[in-house]
GUMAR-56499 format. One record per residue (C-alpha): x, y, z; residue number from 0. Coordinates in steps of 0.1 Angstrom, whole numbers, plus 5000, padded with zeros to 4 digits. Example, Ala and Ser with C-alpha at 12.3 -4.5 7.8 and 13.67 -1.06 7.14 Angstrom:
// residues 2
{x->5123&y->4955&z->5078&mikol->0}
{x->5137&y->4989&z->5071&mikol->1}
// end
This chain:
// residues 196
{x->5000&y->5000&z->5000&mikol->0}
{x->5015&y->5032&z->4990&mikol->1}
{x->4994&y->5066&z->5000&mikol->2}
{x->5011&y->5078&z->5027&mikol->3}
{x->5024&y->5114&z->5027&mikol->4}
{x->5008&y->5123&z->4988&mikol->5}
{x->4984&y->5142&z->4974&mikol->6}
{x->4951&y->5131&z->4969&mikol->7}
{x->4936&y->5137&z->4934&mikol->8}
{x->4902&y->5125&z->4917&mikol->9}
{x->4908&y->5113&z->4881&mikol->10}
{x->4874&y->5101&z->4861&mikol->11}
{x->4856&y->5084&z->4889&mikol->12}
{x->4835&y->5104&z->4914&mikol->13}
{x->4817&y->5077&z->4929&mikol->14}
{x->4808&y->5069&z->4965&mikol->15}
{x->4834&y->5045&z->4966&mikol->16}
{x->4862&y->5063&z->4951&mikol->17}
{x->4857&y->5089&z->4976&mikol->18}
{x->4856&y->5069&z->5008&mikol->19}
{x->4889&y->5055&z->4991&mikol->20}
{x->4906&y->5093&z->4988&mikol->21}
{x->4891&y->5103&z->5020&mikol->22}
{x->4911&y->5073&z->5036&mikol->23}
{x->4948&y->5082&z->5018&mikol->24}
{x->4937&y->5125&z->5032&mikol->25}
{x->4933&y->5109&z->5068&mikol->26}
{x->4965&y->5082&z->5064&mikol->27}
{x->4986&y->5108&z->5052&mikol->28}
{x->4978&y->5133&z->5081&mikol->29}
{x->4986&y->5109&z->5103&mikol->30}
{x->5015&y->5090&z->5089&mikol->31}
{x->5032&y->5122&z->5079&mikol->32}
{x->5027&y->5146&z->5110&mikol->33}
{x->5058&y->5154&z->5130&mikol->34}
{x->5039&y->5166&z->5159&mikol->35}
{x->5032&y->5128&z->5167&mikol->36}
{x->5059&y->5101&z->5179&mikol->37}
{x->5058&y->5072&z->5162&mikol->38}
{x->5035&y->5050&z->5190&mikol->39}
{x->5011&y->5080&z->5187&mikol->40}
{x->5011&y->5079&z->5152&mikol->41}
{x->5006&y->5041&z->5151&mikol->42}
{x->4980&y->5043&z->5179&mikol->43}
{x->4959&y->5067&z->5153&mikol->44}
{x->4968&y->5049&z->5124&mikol->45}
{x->4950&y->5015&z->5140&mikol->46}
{x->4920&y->5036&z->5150&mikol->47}
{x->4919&y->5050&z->5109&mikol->48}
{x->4925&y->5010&z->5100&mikol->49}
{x->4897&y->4996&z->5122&mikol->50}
{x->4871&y->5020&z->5114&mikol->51}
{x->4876&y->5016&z->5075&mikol->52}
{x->4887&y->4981&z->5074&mikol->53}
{x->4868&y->4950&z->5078&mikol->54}
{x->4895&y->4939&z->5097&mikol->55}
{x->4875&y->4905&z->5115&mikol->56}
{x->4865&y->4896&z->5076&mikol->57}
{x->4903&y->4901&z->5063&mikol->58}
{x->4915&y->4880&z->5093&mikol->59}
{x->4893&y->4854&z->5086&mikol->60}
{x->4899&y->4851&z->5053&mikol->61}
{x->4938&y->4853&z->5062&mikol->62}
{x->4931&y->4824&z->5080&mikol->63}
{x->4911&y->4804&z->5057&mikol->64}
{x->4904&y->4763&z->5065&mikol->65}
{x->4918&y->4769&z->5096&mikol->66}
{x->4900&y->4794&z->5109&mikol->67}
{x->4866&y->4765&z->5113&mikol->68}
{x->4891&y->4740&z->5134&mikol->69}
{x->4903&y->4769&z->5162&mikol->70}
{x->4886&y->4774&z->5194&mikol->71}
{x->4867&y->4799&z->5203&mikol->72}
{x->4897&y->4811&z->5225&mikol->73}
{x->4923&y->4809&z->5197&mikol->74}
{x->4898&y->4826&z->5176&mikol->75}
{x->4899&y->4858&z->5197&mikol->76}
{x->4933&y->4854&z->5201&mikol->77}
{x->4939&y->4853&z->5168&mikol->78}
{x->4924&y->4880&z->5162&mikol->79}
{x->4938&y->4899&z->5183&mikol->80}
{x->4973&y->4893&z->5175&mikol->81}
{x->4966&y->4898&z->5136&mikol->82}
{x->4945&y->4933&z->5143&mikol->83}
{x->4978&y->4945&z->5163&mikol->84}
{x->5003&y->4925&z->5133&mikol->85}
{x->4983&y->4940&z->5101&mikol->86}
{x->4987&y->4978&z->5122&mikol->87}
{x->5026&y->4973&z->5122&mikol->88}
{x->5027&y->4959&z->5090&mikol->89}
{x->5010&y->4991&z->5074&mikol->90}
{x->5019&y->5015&z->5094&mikol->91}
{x->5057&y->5004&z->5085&mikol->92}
{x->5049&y->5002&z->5045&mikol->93}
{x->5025&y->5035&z->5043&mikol->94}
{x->5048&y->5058&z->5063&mikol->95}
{x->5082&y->5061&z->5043&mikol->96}
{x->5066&y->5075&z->5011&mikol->97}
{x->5066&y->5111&z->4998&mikol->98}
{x->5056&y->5133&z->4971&mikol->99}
{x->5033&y->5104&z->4959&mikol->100}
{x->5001&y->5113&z->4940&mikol->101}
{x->4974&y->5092&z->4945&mikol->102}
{x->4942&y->5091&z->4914&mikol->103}
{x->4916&y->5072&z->4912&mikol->104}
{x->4914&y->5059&z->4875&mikol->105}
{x->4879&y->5041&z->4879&mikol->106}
{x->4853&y->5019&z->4899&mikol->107}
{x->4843&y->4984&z->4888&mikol->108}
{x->4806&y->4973&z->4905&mikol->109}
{x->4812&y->4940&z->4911&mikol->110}
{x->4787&y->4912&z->4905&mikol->111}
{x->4779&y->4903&z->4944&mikol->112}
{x->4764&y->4936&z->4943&mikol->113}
{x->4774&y->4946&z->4976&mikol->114}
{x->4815&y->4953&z->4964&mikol->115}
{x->4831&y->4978&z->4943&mikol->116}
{x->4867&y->4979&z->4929&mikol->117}
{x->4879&y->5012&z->4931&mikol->118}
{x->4913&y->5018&z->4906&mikol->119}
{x->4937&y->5040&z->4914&mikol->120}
{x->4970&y->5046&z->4908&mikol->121}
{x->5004&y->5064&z->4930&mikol->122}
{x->5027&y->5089&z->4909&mikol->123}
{x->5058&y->5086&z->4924&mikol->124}
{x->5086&y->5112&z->4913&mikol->125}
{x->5113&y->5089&z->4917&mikol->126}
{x->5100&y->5059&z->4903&mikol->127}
{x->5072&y->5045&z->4878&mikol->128}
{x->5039&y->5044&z->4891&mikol->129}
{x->5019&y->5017&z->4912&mikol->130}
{x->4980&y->5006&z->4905&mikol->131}
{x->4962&y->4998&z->4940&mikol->132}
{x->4929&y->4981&z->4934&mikol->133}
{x->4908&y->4988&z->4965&mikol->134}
{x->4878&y->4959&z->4973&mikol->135}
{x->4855&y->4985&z->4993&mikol->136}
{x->4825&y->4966&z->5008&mikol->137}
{x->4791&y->4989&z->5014&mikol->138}
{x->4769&y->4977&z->5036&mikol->139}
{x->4745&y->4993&z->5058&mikol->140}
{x->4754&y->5025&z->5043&mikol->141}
{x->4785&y->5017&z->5058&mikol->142}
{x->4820&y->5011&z->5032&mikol->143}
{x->4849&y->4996&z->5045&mikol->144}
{x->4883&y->4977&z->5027&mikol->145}
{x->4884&y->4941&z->5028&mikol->146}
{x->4908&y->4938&z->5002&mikol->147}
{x->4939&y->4961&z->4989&mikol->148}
{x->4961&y->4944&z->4954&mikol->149}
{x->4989&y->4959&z->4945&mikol->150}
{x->5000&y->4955&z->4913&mikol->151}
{x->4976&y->4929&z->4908&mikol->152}
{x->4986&y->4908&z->4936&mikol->153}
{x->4958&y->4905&z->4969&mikol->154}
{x->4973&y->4917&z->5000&mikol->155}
{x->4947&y->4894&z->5020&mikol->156}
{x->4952&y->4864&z->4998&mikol->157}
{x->4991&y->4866&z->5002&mikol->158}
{x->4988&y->4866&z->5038&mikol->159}
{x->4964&y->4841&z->5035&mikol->160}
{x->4992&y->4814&z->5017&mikol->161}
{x->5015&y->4826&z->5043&mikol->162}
{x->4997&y->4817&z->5069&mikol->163}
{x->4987&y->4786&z->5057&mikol->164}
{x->5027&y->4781&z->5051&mikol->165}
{x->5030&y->4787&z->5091&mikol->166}
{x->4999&y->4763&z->5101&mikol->167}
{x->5010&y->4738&z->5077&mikol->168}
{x->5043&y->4735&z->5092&mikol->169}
{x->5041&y->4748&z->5131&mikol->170}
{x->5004&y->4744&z->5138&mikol->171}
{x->4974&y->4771&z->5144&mikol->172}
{x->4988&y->4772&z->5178&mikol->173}
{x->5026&y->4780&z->5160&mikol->174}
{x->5013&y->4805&z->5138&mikol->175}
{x->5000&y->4823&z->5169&mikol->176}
{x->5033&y->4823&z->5191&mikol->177}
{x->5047&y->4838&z->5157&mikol->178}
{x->5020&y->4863&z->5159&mikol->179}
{x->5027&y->4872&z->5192&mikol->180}
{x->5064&y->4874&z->5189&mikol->181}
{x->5062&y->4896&z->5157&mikol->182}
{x->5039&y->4924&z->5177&mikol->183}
{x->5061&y->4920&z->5205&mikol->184}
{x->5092&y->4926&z->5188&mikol->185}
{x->5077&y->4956&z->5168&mikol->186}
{x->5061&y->4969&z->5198&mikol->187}
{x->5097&y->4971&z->5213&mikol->188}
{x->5114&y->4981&z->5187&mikol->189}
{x->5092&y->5014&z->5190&mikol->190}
{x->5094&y->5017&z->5221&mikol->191}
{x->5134&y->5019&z->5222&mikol->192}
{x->5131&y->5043&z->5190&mikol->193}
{x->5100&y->5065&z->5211&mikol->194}
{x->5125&y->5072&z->5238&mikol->195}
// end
């Protein structure tokens, strides 16, 4: 994901959906790029921007996939838990080292589920060539939130889907949450050593 820190621009889409899309990278950007914030502050605000506007619980499960119906109900929340706090750091760390990006929406695709729209847009980098971001932007309720970002084509949620499914497949459900929990951890610590 690459919309941290750039302009925001409409190209030939003014839908619903392309809007909730460029009002996301205005609030991202505020937040990833403010100075007046360290950087648990800015990751504190980040995760409230991701949870509101992402169907976080839906991407998890997905991540999951098969093994997601075996867990408990405790390893469920755990779960959870851990991959709200991991998909925050993993972000956070990918959206906040960009700048003078330009960020257009090129078009939205209705897709046929009817309750899904594929909003295309496209980052202008000045040092590099551009990058297409298709966002999956779920309305319900008249409610929108992400449950899917690809990058170049490739799904962010079905990548971490086969590489959790690599983890399970080798260590266990119960493996892929001590992984989890020492990846926040780790993260966690590395910003609080950097925050002081």
């Amino acid at each position: 994901m690459a919309f941290g820190a750039c302009p925001i621009q409409a190209a030939s889409a003014s839908g619903d959906a392309s809007a909730f899309v460029l009002d996301l990278g205005k609030k991202a950007t505020r937040v990833l790029s403010t100075k007046r914030m360290n950087l648990a502050e800015r990751e504190a605000k980040f995760q409230s921007i991701l949870f509101t506007n992402f169907n976080v619980p839906a991407i998890g499960r997905f991540a999951l996939g098969q093994y997601w119906r075996q867990a408990s109900s405790e390893q469920k929340n755990d779960y959870l838990e851990l991959f709200g706090k991991f998909i925050v750091q993993n972000y956070a760390s990918k959206l906040g080292g960009y700048s003078g990006e330009n960020l257009k929406v090129i078009s939205e695709t209705p897709l046929k589920n009817k309750i899904d729209i594929l909003v295309n847009t496209r980052v202008e980098r000045p040092s590099g060539p551009p990058i297409n971001i298709t966002w999956r932007v779920r309305s319900r309720d008249q409610s929108r939130q992400i449950v899917d970002i690809m990058v170049e084509g490739i799904s962010l949620a079905l990548t971490q889907r086969q590489q959790f499914a690599s983890v399970v497949s080798q260590h266990g459900l119960q493996g892929l949450l001590e992984t989890l929990r020492a990846r926040t951890t780790k993260a966690s610590a590395k910003q609080l050593s950097s925050a002081e």
